[in-house]
ZALUM-416970 format. One record per atom (N, C-alpha, C, O, CB): x, y, z; residue in one letter. Coordinates in pm, whole numbers, plus 50000, padded with zeros to 5 digits. Each point is the difference from the previous one (the first is absolute). Glycine has a CB too. Example, Ala and Ser with C-alpha at 12.3 -4.5 7.8 and 13.67 -1.06 7.14 Angstrom:
513194943150780A 499115011950000A 500905012050000A 501044999850066A 497074988550059A 501545022249803S 500825011950006S 499235010950073S 500515011150017S 500674982649768S 
END
This chain:
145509429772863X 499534993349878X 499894984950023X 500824995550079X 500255022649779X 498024972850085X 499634989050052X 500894991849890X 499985002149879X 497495004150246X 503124986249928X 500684991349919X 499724990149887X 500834995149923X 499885009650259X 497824993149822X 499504997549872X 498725003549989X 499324994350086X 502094989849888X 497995022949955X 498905010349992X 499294996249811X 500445001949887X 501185021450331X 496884969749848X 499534996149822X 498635013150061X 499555003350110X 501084958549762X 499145042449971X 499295012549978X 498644995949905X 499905006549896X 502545009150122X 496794976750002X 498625000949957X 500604987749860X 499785002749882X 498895029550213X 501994956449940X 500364990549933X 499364991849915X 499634989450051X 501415013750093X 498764998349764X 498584989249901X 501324990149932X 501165003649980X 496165018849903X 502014963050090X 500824988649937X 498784994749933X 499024996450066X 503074997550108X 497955005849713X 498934994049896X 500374989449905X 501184999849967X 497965021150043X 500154971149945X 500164988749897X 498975001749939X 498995006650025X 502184977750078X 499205007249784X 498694998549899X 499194989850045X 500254991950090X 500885014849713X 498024994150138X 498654990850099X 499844986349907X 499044999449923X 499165024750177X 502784964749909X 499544987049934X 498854998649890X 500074998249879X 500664995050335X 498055008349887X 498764999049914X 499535008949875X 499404995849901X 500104996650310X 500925021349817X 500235011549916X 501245008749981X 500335008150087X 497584990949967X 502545000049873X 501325010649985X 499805014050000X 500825008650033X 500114975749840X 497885017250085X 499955015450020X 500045006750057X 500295011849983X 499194986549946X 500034991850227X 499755004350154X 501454999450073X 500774991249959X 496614998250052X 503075019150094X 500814999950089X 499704995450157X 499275008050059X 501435008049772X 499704973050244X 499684996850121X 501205005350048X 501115001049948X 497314979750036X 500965023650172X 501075007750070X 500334987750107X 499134992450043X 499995036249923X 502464970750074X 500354996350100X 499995006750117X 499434997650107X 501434992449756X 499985020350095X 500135010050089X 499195011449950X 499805002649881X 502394989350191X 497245016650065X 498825009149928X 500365013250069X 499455000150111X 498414981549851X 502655026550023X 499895012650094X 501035000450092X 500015012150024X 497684988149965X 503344994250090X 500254992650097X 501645013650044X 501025002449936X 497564963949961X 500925038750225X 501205008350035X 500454996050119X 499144992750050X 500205025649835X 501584983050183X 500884995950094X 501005007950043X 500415007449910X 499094974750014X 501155019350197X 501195006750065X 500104989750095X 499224997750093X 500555028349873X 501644965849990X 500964989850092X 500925008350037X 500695006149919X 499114972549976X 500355022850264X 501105006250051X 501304992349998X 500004988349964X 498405023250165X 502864995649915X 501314985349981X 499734999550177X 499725009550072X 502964996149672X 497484982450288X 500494989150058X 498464993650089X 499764995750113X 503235015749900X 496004991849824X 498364994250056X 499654985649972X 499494999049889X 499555023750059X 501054966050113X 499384990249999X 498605002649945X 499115002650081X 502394989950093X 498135006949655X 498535004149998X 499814985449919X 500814992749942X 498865039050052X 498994967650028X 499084985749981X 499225007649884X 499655011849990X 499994973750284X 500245005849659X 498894999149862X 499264993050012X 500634989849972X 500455013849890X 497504991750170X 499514988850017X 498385002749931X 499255009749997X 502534983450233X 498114990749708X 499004997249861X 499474989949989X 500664990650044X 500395019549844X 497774987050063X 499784986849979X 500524998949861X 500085010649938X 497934986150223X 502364992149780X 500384992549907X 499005012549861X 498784999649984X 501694968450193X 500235038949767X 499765005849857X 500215019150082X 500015010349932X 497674964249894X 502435025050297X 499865013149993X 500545006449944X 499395010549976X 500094987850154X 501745000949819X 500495004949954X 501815004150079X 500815007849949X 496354995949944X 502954992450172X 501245005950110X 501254989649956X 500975000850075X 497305007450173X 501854982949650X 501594993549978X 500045009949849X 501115003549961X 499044963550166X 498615037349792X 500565008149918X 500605017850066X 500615008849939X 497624973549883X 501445017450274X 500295013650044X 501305000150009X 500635010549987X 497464993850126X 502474984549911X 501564992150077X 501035004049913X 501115005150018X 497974971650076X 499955017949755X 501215000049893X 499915015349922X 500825005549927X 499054964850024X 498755034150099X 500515013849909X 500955012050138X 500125012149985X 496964986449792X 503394994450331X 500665009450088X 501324995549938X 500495009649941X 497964993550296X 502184987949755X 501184992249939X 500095002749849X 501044995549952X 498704985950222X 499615023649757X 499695002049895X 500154984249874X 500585000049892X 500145028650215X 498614960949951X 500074987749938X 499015003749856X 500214997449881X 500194985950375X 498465024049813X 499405002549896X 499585019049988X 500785007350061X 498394962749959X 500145034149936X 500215011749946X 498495009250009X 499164997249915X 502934990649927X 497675019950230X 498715006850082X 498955005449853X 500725006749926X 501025004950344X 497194987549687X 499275005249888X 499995015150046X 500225007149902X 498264970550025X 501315030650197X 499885013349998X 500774998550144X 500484990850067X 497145018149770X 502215009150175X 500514999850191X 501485000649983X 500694997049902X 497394985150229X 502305023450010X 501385002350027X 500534987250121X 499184997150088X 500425032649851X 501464964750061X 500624992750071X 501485007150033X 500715002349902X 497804977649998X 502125024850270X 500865004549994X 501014990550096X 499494997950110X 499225024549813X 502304973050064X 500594991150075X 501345008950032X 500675004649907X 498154971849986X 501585025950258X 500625009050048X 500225010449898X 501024998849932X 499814986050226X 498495023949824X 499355012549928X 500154997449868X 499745010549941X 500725006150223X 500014969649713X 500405000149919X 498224997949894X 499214997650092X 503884994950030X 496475007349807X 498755001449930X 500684983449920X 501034997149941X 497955037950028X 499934958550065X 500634987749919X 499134994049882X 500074989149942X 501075004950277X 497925017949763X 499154996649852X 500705007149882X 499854997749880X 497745001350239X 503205010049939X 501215003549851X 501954998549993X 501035006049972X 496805014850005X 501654967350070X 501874994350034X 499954988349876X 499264990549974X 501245010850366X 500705004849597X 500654987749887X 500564982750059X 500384996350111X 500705029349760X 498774967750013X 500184986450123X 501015001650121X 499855000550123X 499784983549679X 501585016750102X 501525003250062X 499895007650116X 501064998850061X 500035002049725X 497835009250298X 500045006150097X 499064990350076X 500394997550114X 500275026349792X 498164970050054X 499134990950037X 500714988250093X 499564995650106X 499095011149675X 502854988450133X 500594988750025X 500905009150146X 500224994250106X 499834988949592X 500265027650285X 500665003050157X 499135002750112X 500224996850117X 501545013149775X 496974997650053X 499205001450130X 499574983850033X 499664999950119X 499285027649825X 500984963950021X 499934983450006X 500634996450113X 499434994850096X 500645000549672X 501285007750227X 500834998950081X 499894999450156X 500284992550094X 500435015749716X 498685004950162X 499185004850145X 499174995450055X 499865001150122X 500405013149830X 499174981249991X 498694991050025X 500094984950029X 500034993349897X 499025022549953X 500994977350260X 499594988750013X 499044992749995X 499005006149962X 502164999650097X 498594978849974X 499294998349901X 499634984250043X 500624991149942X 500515028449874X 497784976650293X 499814988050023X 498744993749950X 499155008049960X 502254997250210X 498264980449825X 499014991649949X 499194989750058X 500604995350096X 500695010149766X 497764989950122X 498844988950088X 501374986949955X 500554993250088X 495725016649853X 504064989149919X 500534985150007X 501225004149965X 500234995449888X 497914988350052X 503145025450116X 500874996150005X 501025005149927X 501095004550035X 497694981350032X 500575012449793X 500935002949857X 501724996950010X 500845005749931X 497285015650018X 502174968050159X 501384998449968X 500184989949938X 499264990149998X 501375020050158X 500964992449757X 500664985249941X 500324992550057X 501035000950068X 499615005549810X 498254978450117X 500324992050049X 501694992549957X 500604992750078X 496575008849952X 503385002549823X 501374995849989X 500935006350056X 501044993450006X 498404999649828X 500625018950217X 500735004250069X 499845002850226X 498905000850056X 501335007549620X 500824992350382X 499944996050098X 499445013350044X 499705008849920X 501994971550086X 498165020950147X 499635012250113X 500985010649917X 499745008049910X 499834978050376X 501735010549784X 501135009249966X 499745008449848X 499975012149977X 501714969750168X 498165008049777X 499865009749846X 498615003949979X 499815008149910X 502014979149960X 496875007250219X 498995008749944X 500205014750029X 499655009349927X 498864972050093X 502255019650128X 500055013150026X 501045008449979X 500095011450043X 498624981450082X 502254999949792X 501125010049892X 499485002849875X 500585008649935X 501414981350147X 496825003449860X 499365003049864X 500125015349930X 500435003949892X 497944977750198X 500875026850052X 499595012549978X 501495008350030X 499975009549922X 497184986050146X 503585004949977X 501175007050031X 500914992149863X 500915007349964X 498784997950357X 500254984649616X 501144990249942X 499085014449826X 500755007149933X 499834950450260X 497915042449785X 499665002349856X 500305015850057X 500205006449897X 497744971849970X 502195031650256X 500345013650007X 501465002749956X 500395011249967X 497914991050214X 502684983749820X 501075008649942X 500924996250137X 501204998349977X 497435024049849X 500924976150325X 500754999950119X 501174990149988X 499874987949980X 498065018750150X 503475001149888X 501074994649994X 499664985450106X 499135000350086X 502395025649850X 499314962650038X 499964986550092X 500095000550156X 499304994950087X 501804995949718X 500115017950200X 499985004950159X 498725004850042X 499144992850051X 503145014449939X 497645002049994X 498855008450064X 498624989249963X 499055001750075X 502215027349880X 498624964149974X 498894993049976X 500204986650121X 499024996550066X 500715012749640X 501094986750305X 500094991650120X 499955001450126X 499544992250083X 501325001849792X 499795019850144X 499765003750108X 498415011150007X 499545006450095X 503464988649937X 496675003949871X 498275006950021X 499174985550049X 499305000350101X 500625022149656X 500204967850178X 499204987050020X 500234995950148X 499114997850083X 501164994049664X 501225007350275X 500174994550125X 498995010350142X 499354996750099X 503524993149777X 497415019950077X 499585014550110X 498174990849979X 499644993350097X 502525041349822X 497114965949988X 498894995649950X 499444988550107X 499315000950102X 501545005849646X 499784981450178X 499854985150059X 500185003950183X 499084996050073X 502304987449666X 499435021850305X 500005005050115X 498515005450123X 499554997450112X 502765007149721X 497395005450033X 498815008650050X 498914992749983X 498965002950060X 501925017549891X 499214969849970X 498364995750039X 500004983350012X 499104992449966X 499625029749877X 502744974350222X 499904990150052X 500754981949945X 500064988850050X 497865031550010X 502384984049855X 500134988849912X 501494997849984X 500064994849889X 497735009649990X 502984996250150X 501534997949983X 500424986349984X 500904995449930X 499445023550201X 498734974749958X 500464983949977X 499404992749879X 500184988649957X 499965009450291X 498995013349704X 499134992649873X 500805006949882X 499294998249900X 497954998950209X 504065011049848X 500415001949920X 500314995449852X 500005005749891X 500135000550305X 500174979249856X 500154990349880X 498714993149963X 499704995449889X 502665000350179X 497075004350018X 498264991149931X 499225008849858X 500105011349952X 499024981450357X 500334998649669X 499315000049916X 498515005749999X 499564989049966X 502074994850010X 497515022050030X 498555005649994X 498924986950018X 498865002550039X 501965019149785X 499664961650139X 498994989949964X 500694994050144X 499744988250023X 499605008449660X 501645011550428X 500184991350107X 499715011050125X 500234997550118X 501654983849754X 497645029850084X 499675009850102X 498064996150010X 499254996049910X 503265027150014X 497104980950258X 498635003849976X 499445012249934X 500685008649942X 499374979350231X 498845012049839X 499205012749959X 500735014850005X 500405008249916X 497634977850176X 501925012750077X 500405009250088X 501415004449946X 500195012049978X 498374978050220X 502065004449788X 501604995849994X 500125007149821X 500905008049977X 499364962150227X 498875026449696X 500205004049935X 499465016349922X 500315005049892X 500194969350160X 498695030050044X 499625010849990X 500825011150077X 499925012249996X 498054975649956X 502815004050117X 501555009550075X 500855004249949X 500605010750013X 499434979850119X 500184996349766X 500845004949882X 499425006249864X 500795005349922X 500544977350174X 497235016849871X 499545013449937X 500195011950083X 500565009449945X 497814978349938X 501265013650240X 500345016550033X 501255006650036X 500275011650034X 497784985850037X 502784989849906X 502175003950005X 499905003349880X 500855008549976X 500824973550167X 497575015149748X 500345001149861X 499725011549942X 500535006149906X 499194973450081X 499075023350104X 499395013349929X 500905012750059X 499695010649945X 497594979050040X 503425011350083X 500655006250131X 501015001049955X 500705008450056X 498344984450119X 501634999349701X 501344997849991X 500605017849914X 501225001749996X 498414963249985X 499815041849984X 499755013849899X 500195005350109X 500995006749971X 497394992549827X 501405003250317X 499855010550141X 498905005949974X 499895011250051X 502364995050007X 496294987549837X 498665013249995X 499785011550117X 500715003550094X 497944977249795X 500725021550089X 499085012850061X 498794995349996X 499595000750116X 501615018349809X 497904976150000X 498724991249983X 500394983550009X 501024993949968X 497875026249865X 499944975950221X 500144985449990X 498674994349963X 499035001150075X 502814998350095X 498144996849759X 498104998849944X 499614983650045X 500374990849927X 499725027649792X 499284979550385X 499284984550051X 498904998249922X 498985005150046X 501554995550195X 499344993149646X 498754992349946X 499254985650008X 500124990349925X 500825024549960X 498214986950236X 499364986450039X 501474987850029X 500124989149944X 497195017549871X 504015001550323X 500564992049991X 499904993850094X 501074993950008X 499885014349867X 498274988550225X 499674990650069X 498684995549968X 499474996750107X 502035010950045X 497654990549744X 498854989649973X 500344994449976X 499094996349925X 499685008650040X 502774980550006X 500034984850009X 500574995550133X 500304988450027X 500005009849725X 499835015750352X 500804992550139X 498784991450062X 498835000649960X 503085021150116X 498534970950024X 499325001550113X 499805008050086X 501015007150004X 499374979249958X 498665018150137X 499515011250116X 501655001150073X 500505011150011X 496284980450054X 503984996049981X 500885001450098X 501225007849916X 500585010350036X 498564967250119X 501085014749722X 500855006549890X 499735014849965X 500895008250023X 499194969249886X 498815026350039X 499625011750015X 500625010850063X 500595009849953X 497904978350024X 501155007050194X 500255012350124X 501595003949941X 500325011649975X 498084977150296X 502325002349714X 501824996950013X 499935012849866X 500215012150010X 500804952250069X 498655028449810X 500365009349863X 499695014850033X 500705010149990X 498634970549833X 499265017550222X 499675015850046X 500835008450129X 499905012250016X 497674979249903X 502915003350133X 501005002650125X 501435008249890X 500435011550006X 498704960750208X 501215018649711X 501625001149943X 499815013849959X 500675009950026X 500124965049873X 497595022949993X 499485013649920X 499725013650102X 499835010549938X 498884971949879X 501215018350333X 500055006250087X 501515007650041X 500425011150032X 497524973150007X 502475004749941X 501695001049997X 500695007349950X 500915006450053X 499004978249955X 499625015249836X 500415002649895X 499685021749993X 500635010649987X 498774955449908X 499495029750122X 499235017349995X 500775007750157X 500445011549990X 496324979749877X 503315001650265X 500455006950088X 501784997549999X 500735007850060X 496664990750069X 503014992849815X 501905002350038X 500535004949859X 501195003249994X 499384973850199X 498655024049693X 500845001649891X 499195014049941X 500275004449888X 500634967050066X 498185034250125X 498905012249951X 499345001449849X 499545009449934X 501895003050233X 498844968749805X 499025003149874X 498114998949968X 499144993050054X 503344998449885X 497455017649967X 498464999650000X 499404985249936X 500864992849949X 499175035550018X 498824967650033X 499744990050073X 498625003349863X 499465011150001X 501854986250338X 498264992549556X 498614997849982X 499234990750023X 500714990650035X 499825019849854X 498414986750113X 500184988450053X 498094992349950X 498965000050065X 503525010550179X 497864983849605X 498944996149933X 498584988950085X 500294988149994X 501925016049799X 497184997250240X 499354986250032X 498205000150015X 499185009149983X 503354985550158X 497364994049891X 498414994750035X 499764997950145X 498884999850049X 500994987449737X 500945011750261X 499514996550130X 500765015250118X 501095005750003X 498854959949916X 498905035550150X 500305008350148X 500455002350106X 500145010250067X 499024988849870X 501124987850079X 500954996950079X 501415000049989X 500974997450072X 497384993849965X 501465012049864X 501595003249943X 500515014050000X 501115004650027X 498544977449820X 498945024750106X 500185015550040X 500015003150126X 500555010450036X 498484995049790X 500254984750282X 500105002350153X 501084999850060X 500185008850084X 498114983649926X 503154994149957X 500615002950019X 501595006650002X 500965002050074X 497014987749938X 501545012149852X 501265013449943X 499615008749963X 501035006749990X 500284983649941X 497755017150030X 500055011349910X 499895013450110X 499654999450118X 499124986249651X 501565024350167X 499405014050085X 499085009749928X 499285008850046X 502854991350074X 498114996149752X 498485002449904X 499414995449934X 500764991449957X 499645019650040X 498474987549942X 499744993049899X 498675001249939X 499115003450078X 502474984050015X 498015009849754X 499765007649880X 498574988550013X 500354989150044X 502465022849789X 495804989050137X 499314987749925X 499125003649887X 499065007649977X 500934980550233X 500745003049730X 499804997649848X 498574991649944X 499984987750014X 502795011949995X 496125006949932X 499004991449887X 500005008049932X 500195012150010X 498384974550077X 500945000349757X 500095005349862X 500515007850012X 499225009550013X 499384985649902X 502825009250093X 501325007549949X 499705009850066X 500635009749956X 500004983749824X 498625010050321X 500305017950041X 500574994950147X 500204988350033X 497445030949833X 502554992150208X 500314999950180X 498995001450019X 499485009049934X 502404999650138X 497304984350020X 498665006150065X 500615005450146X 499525011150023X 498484970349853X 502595015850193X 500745001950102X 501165002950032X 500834992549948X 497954998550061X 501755019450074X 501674996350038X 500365005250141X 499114996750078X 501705006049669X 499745001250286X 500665008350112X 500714989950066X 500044988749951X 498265029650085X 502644986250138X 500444987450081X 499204988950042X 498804999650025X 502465015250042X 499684975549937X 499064986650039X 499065002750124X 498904994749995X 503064988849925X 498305023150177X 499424998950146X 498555008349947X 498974994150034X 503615006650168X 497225010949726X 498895002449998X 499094994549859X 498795001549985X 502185017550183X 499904974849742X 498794995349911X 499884983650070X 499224993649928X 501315023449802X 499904975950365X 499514992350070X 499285000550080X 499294990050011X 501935005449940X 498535016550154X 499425002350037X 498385008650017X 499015000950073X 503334990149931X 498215013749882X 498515008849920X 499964997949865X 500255009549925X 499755010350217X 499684967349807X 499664999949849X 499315004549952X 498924996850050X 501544991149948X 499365021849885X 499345005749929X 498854994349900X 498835003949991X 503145007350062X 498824976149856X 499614994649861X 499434983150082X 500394993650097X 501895022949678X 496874982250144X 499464986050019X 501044989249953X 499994989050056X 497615020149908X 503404993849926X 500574988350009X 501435002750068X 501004992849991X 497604997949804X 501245021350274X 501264998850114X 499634997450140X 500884997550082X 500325018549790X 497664984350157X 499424991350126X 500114987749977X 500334993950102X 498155020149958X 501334976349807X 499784984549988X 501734998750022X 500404990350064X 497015003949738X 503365013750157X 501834995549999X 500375002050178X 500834993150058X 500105020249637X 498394995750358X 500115005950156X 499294987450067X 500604995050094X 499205034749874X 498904964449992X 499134988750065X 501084991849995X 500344997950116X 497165004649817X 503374990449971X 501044990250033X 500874995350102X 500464989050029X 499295017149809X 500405010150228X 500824994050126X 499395011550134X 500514999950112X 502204989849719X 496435017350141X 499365008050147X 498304998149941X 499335002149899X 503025022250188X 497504969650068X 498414992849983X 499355014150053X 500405006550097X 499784962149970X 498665034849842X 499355015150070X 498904992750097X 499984991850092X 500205028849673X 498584990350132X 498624997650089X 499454985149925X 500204997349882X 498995033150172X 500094960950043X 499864989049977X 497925001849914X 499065005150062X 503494983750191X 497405006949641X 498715001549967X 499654984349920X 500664990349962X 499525040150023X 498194974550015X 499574984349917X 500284993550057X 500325003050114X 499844998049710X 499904983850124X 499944984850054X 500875001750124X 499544997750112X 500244987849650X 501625019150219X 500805002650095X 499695006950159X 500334996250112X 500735003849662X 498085013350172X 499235002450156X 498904990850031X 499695000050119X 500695024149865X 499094969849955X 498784991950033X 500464989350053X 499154992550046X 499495014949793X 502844988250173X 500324986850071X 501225008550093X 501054995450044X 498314980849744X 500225034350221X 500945006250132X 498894999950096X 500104994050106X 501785023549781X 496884990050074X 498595000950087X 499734980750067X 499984993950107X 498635032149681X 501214971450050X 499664985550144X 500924993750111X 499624994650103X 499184996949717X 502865010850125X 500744993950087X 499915014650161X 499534997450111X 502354984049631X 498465026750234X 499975008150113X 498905007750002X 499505005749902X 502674994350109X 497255000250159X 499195011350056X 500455013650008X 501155004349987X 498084979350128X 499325024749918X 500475012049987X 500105012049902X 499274996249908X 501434989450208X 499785027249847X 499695011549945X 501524995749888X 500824993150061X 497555026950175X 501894982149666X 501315001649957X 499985010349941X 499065006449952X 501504974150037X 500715021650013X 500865015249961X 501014999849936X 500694991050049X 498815017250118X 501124997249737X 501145001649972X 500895012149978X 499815008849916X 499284973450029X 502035017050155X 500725012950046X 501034999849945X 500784991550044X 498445011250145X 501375007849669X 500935004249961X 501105003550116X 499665007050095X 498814998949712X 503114987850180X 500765003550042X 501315005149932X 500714992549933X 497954995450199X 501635025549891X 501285007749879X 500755007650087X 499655007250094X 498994997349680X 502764992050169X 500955003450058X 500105017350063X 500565008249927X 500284970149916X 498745025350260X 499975008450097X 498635006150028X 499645010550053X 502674992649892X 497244989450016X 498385006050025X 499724988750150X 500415005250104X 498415001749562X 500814984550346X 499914987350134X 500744991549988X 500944999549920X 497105000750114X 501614990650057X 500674987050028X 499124992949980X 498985005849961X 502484998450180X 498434976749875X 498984990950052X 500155000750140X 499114999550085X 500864985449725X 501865016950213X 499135000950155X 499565009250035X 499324995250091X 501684993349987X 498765024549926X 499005007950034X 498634998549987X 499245005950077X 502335004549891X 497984982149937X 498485000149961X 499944984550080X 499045001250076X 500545015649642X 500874972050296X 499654995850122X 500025002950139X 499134995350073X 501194994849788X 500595017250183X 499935006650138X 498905008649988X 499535001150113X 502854998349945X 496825009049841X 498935007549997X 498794989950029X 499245001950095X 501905015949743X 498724970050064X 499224992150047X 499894994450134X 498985001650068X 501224996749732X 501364991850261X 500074999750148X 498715007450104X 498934997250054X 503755002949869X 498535013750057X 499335009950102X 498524997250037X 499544996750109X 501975020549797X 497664985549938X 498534996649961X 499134991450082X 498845001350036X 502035001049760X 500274985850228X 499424986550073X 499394995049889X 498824997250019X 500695009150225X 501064990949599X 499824992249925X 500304988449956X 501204998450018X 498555016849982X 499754975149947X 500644988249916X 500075003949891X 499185007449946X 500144976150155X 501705011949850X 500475001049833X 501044987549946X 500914995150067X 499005033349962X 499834969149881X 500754993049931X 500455004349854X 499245003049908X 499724981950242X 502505014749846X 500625002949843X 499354986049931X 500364989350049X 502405025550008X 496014984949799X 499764991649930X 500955002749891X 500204990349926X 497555006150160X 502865014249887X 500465001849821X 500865011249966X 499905010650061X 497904981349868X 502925006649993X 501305008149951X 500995000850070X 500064991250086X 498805020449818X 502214997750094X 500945002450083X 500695010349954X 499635008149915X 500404971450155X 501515020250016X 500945017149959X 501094989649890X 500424988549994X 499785033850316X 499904995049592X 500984997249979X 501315008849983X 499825011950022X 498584973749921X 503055010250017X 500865007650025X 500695003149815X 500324992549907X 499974996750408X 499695027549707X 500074998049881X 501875014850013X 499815011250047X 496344977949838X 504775008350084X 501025008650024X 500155004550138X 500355011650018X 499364994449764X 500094986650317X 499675007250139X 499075002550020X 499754999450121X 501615007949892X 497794995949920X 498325006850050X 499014990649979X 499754994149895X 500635029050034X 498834975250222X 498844991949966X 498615007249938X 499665011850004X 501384973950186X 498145000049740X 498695003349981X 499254988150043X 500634990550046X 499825025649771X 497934983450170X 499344986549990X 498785004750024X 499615011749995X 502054971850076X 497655005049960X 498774999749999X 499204990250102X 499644988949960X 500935018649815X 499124997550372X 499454988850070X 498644994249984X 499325006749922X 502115002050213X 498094983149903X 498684998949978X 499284992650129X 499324991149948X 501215008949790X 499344999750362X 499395004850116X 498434994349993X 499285002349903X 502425020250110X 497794968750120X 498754992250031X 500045007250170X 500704997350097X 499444974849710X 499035035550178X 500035007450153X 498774997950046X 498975000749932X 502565017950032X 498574978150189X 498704995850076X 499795006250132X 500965001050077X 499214977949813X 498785024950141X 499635006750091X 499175012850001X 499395003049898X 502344985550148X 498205020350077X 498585006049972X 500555014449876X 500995006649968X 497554985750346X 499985005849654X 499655003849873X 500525020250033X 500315005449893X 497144968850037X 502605031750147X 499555008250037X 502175004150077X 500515011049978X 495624980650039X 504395000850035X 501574999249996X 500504997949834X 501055006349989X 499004981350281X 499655007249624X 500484994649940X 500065012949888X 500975004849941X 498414969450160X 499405028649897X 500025019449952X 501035005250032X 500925003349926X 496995002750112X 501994995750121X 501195008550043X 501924998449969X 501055005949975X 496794994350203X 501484986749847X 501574993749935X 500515007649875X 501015006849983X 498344968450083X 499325020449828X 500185001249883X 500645017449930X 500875003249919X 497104974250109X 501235028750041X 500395014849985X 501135006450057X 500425010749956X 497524990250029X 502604992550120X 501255002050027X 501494998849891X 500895008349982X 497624984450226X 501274991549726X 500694994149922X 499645006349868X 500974998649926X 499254981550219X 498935025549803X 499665005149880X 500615020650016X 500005008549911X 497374966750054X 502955025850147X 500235019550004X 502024993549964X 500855008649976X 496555011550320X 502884968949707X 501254992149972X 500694992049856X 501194998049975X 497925000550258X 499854998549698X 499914990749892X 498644995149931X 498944999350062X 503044994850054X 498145003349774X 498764999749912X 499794985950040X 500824990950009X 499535026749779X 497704982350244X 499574984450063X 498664995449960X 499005005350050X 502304998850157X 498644989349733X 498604994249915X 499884987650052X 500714990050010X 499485021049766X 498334993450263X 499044984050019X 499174993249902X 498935003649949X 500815004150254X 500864983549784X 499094986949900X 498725002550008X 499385001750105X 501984979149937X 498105019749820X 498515001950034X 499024985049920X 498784999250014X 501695033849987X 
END
């Protein structure tokens, strides 16, 4: 059974301009999160995926559809059961949401201090905490004397402080920096492989799903157009606006203005040769060329690594006779899919 499982999920509002009308946030929208899945949600700005967030947490409350959170149905739970499955659920943010009047130490006794957790055990949960993700010497500071980085460490000690089973990431690295980033996303690596919790993980950008997730969902106007593991909806996108989120960080086939200033800068036939994890190599398809007695030059794209497994996309200026270059070509194509610029 999948540890949180939404069943054809609709979220509606009334429509500003008309009340009579209902706009959907969420439209249809089903899912199976396994436990201990790093899964990515990823949207442009309205898709709809931070309301999906709060109707898994039950912040807000699903218009139709089933939501089951470790098999519990959470569209017919009274608050009072709402407020324990809560518990379970962690729970991070883009800016932070800590009290700046209170220090490290007490943001992350908050949640154990309002559960009721005797003082002992709450001190020694924080200390175990501050430990794990680094911060021990920052105990007594304040949130307005920590960085970015620093303070989003102590949002994810905080959210952690309950022992969840879920940990819900909403756009919490869009105020880091790239270098800050890697670190937060590392801890959040951490977090899913030494403590086996499941992992959501809200955002806009792909690179974020590149380098944590092991599945992940894409979201317009409120439905999934896409989902499965990262390695194959990166590598075989389906939906047009999951190729433009995939274009962000793996360069495909080069077209338009872009091939037209590949042609003038380099001579020659170009090609571009899909490379996927156990199908070829690059180096094989240059040693195929070699052999050939070809010139070639890599103009465009490259591999990438996505959980261990590569993909990419070369793009190739090959010179020489017309009549080898066939041969080449059909060799490398009974191997991997290979298109020439036309």
């Amino acid at each position: 059974m999948a540890l949180v499982s939404l069943t054809d999920v609709t979220k509606t509002y009334p429509d500003p301009n008309d009340r009579r009308r209902q706009i959907a946030a969420i439209d249809g929208v089903s899912l199976d999160i396994q436990s201990g899945d790093v899964y990515g949600i990823i949207g442009y700005s309205g898709a709809g995926k931070s309301t999906l967030v709060r109707l898994i947490n039950a912040l807000e409350s699903a218009s139709s559809g089933s939501i089951l959170v470790d098999g519990a149905e959470v569209t017919t739970m009274r608050e009072g059961e709402l407020r324990k499955l809560r518990l379970g659920i962690g729970m991070i943010f883009q800016q932070f949401n800590l009290f700046n009047a209170k220090t490290v130490r007490a943001n992350i006794a908050y949640p154990l201090k309002v559960a009721g957790v005797p003082k002992a055990e709450r001190n020694r949960r924080v200390e175990e905490l501050l430990a794990f993700v680094g911060l021990s010497e920052k105990a007594k500071s304040f949130p307005d004397q920590l960085s970015g980085g620093q303070k989003q460490r102590v949002g994810i000690a905080r959210a952690l402080a309950t022992s969840p089973r879920i940990l819900l990431a909403d756009e919490a690295t869009s105020a880091l920096d790239p270098e800050t980033t890697h670190e937060v996303l590392g801890l959040l690596k951490k977090v899913n492989q030494d403590l086996g919790i499941t992992i959501i993980v809200i955002t806009h950008e792909m690179d974020v799903i590149q380098q944590i997730a092991t599945k992940v969902a894409v979201m317009e106007n409120g439905k999934v157009i896409e989902n499965g593991e990262v390695y194959e909806v990166f590598s075989n996108p389906q939906h047009a606006a999951t190729r433009r989120f995939v274009s962000t960080v793996v360069r495909g086939i080069p077209v338009g203005e872009e091939l037209q200033t590949l042609r003038y800068r380099h001579p020659g036939r170009i090609f571009t040769v899909s490379i996927l994890d156990g199908d070829t190599s690059q180096a094989r398809v240059f040693e195929i060329l070699t052999q050939a007695g070809l010139g070639f030059e890599l103009i465009y794209g490259g591999i990438n690594d996505i959980q261990g497994r590569t993909f990419g996309h070369l793009t190739l200026a090959v010179t020489g006779d017309d009549a080898a270059i066939e041969s080449a070509l059909a060799q490398i194509s009974a191997l991997t899919e290979i298109v020439e610029a036309r």
